[in-house]
N, C-alpha and C positions, 0 to 999 in steps of 0.2 A: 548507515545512511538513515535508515529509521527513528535508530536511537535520537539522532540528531535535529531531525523533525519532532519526536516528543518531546526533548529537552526545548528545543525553540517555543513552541506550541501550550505548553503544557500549563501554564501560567497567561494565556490571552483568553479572555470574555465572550470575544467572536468569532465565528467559524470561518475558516479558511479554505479554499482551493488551493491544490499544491498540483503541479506540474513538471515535468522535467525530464532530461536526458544526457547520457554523459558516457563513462567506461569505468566496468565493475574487475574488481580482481578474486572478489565471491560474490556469487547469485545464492540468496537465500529467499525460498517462496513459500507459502501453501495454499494447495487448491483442493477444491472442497468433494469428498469421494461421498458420489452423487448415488451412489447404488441402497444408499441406506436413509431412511430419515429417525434424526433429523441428520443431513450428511456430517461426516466427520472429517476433520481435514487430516489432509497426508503432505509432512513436510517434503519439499525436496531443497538439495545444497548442491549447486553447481560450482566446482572449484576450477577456477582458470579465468584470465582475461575473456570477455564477453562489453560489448557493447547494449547500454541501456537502451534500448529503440524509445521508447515510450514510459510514463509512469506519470498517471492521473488518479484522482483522490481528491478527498477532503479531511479536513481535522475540524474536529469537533469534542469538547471536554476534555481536550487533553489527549485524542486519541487520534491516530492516524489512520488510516482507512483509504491503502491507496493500492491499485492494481499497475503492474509492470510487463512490459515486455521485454526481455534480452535475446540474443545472438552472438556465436561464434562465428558466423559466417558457415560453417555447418548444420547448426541445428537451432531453430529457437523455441523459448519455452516462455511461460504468463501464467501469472497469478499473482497472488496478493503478497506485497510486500512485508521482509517479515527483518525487527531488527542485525539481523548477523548479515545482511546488506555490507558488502565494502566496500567503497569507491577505491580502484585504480589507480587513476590521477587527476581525473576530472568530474565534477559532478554538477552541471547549472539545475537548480532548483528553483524554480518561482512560487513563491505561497502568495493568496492574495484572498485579504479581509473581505469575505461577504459579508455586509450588514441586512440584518434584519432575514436572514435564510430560514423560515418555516415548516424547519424540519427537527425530527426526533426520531432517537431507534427504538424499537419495540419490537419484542418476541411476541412470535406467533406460538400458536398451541402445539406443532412441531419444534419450537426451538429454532426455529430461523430469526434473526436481526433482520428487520425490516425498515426501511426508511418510512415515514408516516409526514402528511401535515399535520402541526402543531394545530 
C-alpha cells in the first residue's frame, strides 16, 4: 500500500495529503521506542485480515509520511505506515495537492524529523 503511494507520488512537485481506509491482509507498522533518545523504532508485522480504521499523512519529496490505525475486532494497533502494507480487497485512498504548503523536515540536535515553516 505504501509502496504504491511512493510510486504514485514520487515524481509530483507538490505536496500532498493522503487519507483513507479499507481491509489489510498484512499490517506492517513502526512506532517509535520512546525510552531512548534519539527514539529508535520497533517494527511490528501483523499477519491476518484486520480492517484499516484510519490512515492520515502527507507526501512530500517523494516520501510518504502517514500514520494508521487497524483492527481485528480483537485488538487494535497504530503507527506509521510502513511499505510491506497489503490490502486485502479493498483500499479507498484519497491524495489531495496542497499548493503552496510552508513546510520542511529538519533534524533536531537529538535526531528527530521535525516539521518546521519554510
Amino acid at each position: 500500500m505504501a509502496i504504491c503511494c511512493w510510486r504514485v507520488c514520487s515524481n509530483w512537485p507538490t505536496k500532498r495529503g493522503v487519507t483513507g481506509f479499507g481491509a489489510l491482509k498484512r499490517t506492517h507498522i513502526h512506532v517509535g521506542d520512546w525510552d531512548q533518545m534519539p527514539p529508535k523504532n520497533r517494527y511490528i508485522v501483523w499477519e491476518g485480515p484486520s480492517e484499516l480504521c484510519s490512515l492520515s499523512g502527507f507526501i512530500a519529496n517523494g516520501r510518504v509520511h502517514a500514520h494508521m490505525t487497524a483492527s481485528d475486532g480483537e485488538r487494535t494497533m497504530g503507527g506509521h505506515l510502513e511499505p510491506e502494507t497489503i490490502v486485502l480487497y479493498l483500499c479507498e485512498i484519497v491524495i489531495q495537492i496542497v499548493e503552496d504548503l510552508p513546510l520542511r523536515r529538519v533534524m533536531t540536535e537529538d535526531q528527530l524529523p521535525l516539521l518546521r515553516r519554510r
